[in-house]
N, CA, C and O atoms as a Tinker XYZ file with bonds, in Angstrom:
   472  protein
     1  N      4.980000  -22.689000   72.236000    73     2
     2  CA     4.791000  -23.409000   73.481000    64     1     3
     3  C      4.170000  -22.453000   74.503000    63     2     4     5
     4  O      4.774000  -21.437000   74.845000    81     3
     5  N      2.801000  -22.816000   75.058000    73     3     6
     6  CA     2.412000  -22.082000   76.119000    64     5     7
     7  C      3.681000  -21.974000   77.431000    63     6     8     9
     8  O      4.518000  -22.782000   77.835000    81     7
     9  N      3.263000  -20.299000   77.894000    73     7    10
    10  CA     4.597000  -20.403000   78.631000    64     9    11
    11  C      3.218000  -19.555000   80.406000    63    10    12    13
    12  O      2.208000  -18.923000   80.097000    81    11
    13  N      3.480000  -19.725000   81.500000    73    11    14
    14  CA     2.904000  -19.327000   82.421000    64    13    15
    15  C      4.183000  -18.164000   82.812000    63    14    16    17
    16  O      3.715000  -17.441000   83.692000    81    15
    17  N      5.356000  -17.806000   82.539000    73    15    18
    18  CA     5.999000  -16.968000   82.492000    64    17    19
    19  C      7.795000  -16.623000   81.424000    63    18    20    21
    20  O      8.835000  -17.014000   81.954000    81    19
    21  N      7.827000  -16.292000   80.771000    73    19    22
    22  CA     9.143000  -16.730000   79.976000    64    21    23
    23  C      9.814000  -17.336000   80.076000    63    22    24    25
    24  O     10.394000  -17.897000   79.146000    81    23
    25  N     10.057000  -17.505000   81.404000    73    23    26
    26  CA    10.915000  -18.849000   81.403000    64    25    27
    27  C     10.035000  -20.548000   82.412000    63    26    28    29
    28  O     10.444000  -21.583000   82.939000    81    27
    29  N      8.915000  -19.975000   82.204000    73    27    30
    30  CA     8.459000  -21.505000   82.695000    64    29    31
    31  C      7.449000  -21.657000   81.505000    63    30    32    33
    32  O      6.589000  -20.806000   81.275000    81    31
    33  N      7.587000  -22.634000   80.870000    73    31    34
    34  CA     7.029000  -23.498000   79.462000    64    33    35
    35  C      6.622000  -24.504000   79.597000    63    34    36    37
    36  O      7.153000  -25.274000   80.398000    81    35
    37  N      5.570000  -24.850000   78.890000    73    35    38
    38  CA     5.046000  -26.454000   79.123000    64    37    39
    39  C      4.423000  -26.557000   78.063000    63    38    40    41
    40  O      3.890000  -25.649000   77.425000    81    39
    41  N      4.478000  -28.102000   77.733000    73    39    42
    42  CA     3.975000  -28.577000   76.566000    64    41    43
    43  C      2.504000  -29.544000   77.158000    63    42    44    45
    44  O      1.406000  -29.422000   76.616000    81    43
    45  N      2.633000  -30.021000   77.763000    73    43    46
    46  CA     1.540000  -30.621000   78.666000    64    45    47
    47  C      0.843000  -30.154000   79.626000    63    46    48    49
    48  O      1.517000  -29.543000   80.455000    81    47
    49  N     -0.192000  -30.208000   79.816000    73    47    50
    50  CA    -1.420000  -29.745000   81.071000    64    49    51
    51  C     -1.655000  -31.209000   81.579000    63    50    52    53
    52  O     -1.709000  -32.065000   80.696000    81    51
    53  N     -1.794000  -31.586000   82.785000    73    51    54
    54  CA    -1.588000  -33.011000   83.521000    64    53    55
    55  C     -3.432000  -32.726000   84.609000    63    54    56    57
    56  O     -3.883000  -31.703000   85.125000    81    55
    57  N     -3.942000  -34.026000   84.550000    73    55    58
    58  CA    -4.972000  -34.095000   85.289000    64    57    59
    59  C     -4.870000  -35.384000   86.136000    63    58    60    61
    60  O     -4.976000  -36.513000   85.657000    81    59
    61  N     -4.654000  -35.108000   87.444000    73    59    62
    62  CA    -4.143000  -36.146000   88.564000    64    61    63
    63  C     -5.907000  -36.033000   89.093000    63    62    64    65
    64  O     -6.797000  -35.185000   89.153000    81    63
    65  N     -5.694000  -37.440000   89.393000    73    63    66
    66  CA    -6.682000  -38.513000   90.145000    64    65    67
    67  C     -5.916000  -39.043000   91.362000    63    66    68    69
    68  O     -4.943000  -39.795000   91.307000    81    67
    69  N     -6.460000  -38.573000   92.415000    73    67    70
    70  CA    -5.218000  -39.423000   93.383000    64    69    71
    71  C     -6.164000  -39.712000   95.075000    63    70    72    73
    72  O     -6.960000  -39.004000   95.693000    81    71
    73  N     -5.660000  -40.892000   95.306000    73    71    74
    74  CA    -6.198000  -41.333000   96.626000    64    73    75
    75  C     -5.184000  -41.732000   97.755000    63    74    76    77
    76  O     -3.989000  -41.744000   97.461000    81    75
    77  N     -5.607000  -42.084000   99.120000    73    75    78
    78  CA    -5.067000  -42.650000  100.148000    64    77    79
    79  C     -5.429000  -44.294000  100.048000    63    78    80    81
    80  O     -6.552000  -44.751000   99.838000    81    79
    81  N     -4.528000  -44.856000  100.196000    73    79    82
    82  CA    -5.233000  -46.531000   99.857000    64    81    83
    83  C     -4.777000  -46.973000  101.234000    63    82    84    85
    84  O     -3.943000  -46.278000  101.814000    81    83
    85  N     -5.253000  -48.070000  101.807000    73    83    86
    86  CA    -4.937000  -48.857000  103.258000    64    85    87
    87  C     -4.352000  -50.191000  102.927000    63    86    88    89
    88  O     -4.665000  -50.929000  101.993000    81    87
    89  N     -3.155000  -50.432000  104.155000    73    87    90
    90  CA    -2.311000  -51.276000  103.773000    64    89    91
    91  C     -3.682000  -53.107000  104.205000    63    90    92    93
    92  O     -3.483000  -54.322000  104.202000    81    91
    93  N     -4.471000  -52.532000  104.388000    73    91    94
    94  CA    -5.425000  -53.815000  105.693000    64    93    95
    95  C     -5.470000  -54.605000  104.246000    63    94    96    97
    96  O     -5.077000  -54.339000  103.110000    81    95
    97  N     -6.234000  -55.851000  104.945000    73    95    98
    98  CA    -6.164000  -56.997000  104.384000    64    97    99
    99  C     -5.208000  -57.436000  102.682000    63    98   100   101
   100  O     -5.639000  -57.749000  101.572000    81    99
   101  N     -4.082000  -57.290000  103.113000    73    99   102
   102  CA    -3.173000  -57.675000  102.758000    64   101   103
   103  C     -3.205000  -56.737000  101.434000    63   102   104   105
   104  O     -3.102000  -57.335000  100.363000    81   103
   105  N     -3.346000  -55.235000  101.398000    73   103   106
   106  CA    -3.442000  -54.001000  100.564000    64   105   107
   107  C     -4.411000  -54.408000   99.347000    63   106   108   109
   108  O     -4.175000  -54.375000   98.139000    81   107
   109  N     -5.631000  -54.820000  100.068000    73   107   110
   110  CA    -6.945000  -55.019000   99.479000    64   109   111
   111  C     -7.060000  -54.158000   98.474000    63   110   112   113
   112  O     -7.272000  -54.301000   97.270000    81   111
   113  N     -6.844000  -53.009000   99.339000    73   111   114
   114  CA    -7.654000  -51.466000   98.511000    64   113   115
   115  C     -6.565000  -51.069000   97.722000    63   114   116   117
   116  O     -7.029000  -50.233000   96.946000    81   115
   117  N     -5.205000  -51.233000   97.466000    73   115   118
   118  CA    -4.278000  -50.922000   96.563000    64   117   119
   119  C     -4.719000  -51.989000   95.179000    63   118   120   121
   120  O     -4.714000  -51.497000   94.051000    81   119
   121  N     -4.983000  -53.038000   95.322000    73   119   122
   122  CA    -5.611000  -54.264000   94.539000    64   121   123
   123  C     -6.407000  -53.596000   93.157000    63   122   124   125
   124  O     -6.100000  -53.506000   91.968000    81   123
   125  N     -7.844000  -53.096000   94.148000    73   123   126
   126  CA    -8.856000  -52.853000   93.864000    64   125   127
   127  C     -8.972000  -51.431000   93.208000    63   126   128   129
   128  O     -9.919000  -51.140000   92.478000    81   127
   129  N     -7.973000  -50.579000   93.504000    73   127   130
   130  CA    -7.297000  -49.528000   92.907000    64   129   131
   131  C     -6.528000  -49.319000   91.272000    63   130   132   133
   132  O     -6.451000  -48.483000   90.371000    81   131
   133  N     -6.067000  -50.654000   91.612000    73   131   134
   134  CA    -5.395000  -50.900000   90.079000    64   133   135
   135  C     -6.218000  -51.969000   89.395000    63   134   136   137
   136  O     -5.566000  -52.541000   88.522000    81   135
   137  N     -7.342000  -52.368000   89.519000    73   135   138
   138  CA    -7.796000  -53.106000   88.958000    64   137   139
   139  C     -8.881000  -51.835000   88.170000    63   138   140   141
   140  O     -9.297000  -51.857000   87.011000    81   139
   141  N     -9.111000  -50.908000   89.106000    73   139   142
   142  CA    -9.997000  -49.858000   88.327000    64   141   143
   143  C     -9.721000  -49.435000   87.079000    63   142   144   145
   144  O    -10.320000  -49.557000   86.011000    81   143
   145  N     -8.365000  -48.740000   87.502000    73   143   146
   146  CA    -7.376000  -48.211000   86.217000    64   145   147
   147  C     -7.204000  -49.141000   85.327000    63   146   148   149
   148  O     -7.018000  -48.749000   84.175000    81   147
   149  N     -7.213000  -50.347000   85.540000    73   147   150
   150  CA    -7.149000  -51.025000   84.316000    64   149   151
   151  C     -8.138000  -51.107000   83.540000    63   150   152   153
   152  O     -8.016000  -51.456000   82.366000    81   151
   153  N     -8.676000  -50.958000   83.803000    73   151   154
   154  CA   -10.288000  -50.761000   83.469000    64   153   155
   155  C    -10.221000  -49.589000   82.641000    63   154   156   157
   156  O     -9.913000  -49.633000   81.450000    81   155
   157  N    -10.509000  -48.541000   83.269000    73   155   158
   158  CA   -10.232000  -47.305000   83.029000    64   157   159
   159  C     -9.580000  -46.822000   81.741000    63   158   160   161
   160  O    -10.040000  -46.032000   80.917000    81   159
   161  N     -7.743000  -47.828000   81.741000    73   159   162
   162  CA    -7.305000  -47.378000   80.635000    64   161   163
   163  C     -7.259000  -46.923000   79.407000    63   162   164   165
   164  O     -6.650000  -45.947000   78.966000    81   163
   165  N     -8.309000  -48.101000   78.585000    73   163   166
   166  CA    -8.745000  -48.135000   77.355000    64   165   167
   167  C     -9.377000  -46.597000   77.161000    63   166   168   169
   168  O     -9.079000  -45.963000   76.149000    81   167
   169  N    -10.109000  -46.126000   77.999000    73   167   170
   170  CA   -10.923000  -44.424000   77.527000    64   169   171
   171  C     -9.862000  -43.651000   77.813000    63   170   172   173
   172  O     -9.548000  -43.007000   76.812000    81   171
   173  N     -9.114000  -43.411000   78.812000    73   171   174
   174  CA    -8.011000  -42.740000   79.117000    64   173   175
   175  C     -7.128000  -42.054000   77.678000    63   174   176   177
   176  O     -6.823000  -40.900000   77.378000    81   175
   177  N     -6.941000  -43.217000   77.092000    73   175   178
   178  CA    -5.776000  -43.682000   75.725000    64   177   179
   179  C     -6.900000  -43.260000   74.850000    63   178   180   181
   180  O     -6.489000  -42.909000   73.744000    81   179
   181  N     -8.041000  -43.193000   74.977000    73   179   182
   182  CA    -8.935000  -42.530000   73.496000    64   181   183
   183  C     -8.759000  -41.070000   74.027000    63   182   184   185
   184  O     -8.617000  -40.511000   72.939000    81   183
   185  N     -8.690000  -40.279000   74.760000    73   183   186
   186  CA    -9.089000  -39.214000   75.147000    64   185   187
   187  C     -8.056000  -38.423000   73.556000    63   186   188   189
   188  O     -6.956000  -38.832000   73.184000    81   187
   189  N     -8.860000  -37.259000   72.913000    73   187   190
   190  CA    -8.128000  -36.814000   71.809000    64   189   191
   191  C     -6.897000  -36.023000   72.593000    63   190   192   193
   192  O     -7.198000  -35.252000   73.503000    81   191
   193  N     -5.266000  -36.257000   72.167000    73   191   194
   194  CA    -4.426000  -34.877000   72.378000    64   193   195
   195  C     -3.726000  -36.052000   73.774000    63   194   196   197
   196  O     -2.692000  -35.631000   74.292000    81   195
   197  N     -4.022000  -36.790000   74.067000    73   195   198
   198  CA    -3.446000  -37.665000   75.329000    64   197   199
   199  C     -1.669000  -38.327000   74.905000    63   198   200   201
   200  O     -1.292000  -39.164000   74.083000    81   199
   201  N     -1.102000  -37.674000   75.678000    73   199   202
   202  CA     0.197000  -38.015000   75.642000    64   201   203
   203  C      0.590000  -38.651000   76.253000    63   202   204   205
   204  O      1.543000  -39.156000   75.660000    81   203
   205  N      0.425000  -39.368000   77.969000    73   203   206
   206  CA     0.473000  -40.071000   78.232000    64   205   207
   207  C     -0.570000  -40.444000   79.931000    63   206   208   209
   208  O     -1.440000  -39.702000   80.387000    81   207
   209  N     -0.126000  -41.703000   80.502000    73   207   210
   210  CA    -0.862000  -41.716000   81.554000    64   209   211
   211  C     -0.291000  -42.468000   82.872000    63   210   212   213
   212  O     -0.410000  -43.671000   83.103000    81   211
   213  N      0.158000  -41.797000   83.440000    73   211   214
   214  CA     1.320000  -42.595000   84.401000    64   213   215
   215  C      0.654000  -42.807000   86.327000    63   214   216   217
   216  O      0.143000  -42.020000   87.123000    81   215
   217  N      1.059000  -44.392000   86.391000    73   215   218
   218  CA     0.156000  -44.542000   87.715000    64   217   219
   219  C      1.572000  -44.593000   89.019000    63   218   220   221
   220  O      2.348000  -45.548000   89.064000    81   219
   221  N      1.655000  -43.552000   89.847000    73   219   222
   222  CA     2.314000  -43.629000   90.744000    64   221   223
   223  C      1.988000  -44.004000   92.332000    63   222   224   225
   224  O      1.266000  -43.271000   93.007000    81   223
   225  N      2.650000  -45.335000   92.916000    73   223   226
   226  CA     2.298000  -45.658000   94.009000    64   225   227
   227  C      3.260000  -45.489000   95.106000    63   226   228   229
   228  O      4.307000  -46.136000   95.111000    81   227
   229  N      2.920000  -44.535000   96.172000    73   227   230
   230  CA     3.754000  -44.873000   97.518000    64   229   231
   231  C      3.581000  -45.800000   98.399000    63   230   232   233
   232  O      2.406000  -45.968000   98.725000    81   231
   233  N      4.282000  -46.401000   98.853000    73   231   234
   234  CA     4.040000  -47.676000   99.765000    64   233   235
   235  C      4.254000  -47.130000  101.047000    63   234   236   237
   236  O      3.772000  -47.739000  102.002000    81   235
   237  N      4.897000  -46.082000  101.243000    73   235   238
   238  CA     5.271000  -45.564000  102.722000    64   237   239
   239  C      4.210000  -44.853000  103.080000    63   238   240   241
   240  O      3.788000  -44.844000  104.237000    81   239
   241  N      3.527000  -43.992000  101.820000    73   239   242
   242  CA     2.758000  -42.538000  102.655000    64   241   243
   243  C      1.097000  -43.227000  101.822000    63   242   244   245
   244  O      0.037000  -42.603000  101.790000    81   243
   245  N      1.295000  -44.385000  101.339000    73   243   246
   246  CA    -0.311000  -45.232000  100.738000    64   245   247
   247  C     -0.892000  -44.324000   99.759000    63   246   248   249
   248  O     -2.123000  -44.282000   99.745000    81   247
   249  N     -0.116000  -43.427000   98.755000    73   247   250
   250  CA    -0.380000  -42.722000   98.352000    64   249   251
   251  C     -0.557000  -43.650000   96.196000    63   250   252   253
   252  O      0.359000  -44.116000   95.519000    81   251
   253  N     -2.445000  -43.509000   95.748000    73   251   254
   254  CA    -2.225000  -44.168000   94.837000    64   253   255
   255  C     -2.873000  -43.026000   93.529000    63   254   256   257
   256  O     -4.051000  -42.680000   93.436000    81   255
   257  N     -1.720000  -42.592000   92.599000    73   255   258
   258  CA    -1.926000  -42.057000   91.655000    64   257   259
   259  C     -2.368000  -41.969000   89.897000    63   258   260   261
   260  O     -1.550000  -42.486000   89.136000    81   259
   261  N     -3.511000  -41.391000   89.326000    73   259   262
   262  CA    -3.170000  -41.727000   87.771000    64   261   263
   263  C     -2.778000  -39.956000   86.959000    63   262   264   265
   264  O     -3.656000  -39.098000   86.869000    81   263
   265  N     -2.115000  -39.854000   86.731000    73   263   266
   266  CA    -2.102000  -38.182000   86.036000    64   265   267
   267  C     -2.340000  -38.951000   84.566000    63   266   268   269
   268  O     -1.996000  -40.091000   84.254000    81   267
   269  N     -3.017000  -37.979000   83.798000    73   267   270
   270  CA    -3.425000  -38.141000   82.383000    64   269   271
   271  C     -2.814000  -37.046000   82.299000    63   270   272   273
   272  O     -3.304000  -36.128000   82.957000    81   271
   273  N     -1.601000  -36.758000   81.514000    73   271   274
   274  CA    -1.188000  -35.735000   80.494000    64   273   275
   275  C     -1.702000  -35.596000   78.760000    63   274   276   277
   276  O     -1.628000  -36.463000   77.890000    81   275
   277  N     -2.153000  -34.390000   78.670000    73   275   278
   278  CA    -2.624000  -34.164000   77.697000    64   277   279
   279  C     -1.708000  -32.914000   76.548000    63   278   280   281
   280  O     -0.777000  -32.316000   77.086000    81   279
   281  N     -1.936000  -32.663000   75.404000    73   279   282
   282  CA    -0.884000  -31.976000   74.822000    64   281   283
   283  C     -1.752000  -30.582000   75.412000    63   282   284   285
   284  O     -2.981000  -30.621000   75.478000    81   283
   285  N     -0.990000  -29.387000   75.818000    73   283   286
   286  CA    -1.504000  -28.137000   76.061000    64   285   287
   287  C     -2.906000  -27.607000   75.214000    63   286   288   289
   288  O     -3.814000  -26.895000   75.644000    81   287
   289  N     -2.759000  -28.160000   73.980000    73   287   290
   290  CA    -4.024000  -27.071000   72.892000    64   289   291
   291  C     -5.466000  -28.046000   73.358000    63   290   292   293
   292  O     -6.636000  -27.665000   73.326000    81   291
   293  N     -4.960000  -29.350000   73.770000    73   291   294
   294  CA    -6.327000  -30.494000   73.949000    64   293   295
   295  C     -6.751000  -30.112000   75.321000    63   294   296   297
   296  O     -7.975000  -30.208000   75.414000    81   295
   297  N     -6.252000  -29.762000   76.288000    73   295   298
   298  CA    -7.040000  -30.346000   77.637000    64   297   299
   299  C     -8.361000  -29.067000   77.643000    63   298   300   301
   300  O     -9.355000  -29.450000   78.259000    81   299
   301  N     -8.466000  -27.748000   77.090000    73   299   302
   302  CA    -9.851000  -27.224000   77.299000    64   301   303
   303  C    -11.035000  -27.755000   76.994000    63   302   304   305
   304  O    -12.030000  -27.554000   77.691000    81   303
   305  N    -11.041000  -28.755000   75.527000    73   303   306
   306  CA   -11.853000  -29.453000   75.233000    64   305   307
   307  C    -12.361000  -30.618000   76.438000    63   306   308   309
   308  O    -13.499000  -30.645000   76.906000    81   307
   309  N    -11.071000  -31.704000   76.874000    73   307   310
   310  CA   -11.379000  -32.609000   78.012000    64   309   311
   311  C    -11.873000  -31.337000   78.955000    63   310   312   313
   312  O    -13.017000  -31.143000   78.544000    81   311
   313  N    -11.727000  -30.790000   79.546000    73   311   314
   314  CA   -12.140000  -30.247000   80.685000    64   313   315
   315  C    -13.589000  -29.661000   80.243000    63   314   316   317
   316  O    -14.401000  -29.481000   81.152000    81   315
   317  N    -13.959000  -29.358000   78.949000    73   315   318
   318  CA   -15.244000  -28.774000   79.010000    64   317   319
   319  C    -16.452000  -29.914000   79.034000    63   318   320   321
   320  O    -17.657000  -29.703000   79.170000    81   319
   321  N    -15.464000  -31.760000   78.782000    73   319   322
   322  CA   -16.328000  -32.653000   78.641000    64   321   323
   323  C    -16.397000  -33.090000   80.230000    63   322   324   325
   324  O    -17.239000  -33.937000   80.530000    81   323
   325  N    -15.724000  -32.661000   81.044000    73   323   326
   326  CA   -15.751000  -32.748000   82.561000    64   325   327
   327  C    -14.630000  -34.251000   82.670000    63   326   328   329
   328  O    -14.903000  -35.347000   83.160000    81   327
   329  N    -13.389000  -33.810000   82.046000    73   327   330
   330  CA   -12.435000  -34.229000   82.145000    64   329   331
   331  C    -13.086000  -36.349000   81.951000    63   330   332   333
   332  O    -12.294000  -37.146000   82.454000    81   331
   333  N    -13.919000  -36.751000   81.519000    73   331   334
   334  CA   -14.269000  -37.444000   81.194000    64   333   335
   335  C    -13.325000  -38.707000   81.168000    63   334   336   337
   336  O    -12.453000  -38.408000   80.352000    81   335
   337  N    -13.082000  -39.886000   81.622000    73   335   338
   338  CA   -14.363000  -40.516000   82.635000    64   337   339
   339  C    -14.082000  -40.245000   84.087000    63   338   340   341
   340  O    -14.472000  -41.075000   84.908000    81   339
   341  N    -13.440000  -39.160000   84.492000    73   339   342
   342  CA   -13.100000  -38.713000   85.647000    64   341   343
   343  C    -14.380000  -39.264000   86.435000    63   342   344   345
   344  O    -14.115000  -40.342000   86.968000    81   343
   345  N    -15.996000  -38.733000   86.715000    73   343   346
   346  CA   -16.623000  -38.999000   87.830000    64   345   347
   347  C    -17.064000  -39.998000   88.138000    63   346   348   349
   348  O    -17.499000  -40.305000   89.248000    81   347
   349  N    -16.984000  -40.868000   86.843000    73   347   350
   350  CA   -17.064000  -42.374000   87.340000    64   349   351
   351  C    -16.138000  -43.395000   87.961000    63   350   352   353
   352  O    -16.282000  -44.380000   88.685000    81   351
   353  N    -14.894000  -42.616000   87.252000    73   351   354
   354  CA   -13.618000  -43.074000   88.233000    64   353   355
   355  C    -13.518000  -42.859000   89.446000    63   354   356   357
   356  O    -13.129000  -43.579000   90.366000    81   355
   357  N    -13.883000  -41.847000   89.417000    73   355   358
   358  CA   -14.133000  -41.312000   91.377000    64   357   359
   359  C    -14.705000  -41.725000   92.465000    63   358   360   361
   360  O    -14.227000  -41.899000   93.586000    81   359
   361  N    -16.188000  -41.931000   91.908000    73   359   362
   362  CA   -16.932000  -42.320000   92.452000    64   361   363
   363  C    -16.784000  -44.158000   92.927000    63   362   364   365
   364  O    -17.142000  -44.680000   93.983000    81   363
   365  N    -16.193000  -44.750000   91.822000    73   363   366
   366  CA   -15.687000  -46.213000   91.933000    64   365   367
   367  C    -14.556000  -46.028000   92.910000    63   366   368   369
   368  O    -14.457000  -46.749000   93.903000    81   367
   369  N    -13.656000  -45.013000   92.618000    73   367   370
   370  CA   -12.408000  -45.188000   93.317000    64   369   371
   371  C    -13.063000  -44.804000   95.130000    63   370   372   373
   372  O    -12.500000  -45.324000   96.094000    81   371
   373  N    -13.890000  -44.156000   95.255000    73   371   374
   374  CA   -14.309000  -43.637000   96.843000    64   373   375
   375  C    -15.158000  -44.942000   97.203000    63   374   376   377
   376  O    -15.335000  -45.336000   98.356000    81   375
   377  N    -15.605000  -45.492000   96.174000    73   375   378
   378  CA   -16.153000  -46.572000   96.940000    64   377   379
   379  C    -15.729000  -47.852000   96.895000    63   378   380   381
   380  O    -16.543000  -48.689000   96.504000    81   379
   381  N    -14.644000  -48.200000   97.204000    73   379   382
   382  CA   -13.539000  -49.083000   97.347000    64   381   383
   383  C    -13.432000  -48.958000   98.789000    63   382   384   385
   384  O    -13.407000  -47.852000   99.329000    81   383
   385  N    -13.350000  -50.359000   99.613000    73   383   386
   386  CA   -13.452000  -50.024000  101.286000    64   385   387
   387  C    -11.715000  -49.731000  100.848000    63   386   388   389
   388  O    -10.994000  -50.011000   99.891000    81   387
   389  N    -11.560000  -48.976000  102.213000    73   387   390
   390  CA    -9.993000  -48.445000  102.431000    64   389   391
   391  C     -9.390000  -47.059000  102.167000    63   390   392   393
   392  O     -8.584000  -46.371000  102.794000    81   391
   393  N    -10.205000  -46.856000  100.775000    73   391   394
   394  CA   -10.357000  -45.681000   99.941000    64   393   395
   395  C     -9.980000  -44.040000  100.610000    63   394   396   397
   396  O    -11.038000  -43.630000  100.134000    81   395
   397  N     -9.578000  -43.173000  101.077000    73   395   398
   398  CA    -9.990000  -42.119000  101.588000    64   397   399
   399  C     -8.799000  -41.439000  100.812000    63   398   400   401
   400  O     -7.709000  -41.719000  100.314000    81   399
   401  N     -9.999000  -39.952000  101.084000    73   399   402
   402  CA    -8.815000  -39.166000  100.472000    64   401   403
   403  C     -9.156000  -38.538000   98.918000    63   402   404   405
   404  O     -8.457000  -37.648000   98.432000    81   403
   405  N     -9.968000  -38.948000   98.429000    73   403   406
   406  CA   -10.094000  -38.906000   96.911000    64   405   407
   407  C     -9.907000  -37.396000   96.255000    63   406   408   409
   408  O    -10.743000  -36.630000   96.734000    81   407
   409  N     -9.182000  -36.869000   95.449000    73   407   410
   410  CA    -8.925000  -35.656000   95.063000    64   409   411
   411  C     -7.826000  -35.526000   94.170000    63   410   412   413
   412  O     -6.806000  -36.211000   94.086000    81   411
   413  N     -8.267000  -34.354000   93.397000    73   411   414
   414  CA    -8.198000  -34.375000   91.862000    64   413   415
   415  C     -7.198000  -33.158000   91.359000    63   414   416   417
   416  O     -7.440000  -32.223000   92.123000    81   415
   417  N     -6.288000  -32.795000   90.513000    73   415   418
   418  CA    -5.056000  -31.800000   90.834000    64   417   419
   419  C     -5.082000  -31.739000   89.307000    63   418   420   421
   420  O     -5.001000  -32.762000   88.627000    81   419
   421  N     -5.224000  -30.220000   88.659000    73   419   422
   422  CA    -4.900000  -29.898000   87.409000    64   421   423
   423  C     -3.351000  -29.052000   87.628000    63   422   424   425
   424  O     -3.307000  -28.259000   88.568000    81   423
   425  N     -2.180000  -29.215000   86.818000    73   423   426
   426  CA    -1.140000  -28.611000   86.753000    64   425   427
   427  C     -0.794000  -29.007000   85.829000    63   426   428   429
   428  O     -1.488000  -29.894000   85.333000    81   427
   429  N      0.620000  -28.514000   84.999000    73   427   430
   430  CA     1.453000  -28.509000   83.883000    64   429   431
   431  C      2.521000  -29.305000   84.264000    63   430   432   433
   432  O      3.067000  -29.183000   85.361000    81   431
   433  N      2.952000  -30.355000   83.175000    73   431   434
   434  CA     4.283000  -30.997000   82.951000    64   433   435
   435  C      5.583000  -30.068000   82.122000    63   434   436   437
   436  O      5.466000  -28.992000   81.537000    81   435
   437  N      6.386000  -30.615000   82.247000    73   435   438
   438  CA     7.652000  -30.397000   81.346000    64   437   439
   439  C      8.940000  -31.454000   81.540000    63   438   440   441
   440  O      9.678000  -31.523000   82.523000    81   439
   441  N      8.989000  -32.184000   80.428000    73   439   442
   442  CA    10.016000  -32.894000   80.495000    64   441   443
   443  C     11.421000  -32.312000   80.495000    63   442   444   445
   444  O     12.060000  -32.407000   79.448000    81   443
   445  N     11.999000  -31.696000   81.593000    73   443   446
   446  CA    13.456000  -30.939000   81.554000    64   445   447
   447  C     14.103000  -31.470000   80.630000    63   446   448   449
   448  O     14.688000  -30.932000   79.690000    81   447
   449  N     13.979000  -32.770000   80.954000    73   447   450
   450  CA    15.681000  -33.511000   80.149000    64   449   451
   451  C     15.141000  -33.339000   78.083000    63   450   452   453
   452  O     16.058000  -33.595000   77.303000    81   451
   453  N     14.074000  -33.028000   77.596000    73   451   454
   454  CA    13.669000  -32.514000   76.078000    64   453   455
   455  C     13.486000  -31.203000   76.288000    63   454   456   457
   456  O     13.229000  -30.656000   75.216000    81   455
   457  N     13.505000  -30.353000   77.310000    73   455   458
   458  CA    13.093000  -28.636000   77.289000    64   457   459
   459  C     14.370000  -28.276000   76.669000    63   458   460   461
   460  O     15.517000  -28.716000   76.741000    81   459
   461  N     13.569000  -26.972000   75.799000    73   459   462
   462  CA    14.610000  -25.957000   74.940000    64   461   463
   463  C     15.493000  -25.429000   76.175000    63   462   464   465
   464  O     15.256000  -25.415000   77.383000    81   463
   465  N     16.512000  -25.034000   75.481000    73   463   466
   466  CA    16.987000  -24.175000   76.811000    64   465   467
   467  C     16.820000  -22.524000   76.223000    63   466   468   469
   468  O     17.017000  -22.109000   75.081000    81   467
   469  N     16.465000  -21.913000   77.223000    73   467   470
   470  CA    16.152000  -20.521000   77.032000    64   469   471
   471  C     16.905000  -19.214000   77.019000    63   470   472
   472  O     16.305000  -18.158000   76.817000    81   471
């Protein structure tokens, strides 16, 4: 298991997609947000080494998320394909009226409650 220090381990490398969505016309742009990702999904779920893909929404801070977790040995490959279909997602997702904010976060998962203990 890749470890970033002996005792911090991860089995997953995570690639977040994440925006500000507006509550206006009756959370238009939250709508139009998840209608992307649905879209989206089907390539997401081909990506090789993809473990999972989880969409998190705040309703207080309008905060609308997709992280693609990938298994640790796969994500250099996605990232050398430019994390693929990332810029078309982007570019759809920024141009959604309401939209702001658009920005993109590579970090590591670990499911505590399955981590070895050390």
């Amino acid at each position: 298991m890749p470890e970033i220090t002996p005792t911090v381990k991860f089995s997953v490398v995570a690639r977040e997609w994440r925006c500000k969505w507006s509550s206006d016309n009756d959370k238009a742009s939250l709508n139009a947000c998840q209608a992307l990702l649905d879209s989206t999904l089907p390539l997401l779920k081909a990506i090789p080494g993809v473990k999972n893909v989880q969409r998190v929404v705040c309703g207080s801070c309008l905060d609308f998320k997709v992280i693609t977790g990938l298994e640790a040995g796969a994500v250099a490959d996605w990232e050398a394909n430019g994390f693929a279909p990332e810029k078309q997602f982007l570019e759809k997702l920024a141009a959604i009226p309401g939209v702001t904010n658009v920005e993109t976060q590579t970090y590591t998962l670990e499911n505590m409650l399955d981590a070895e203990s050390t």
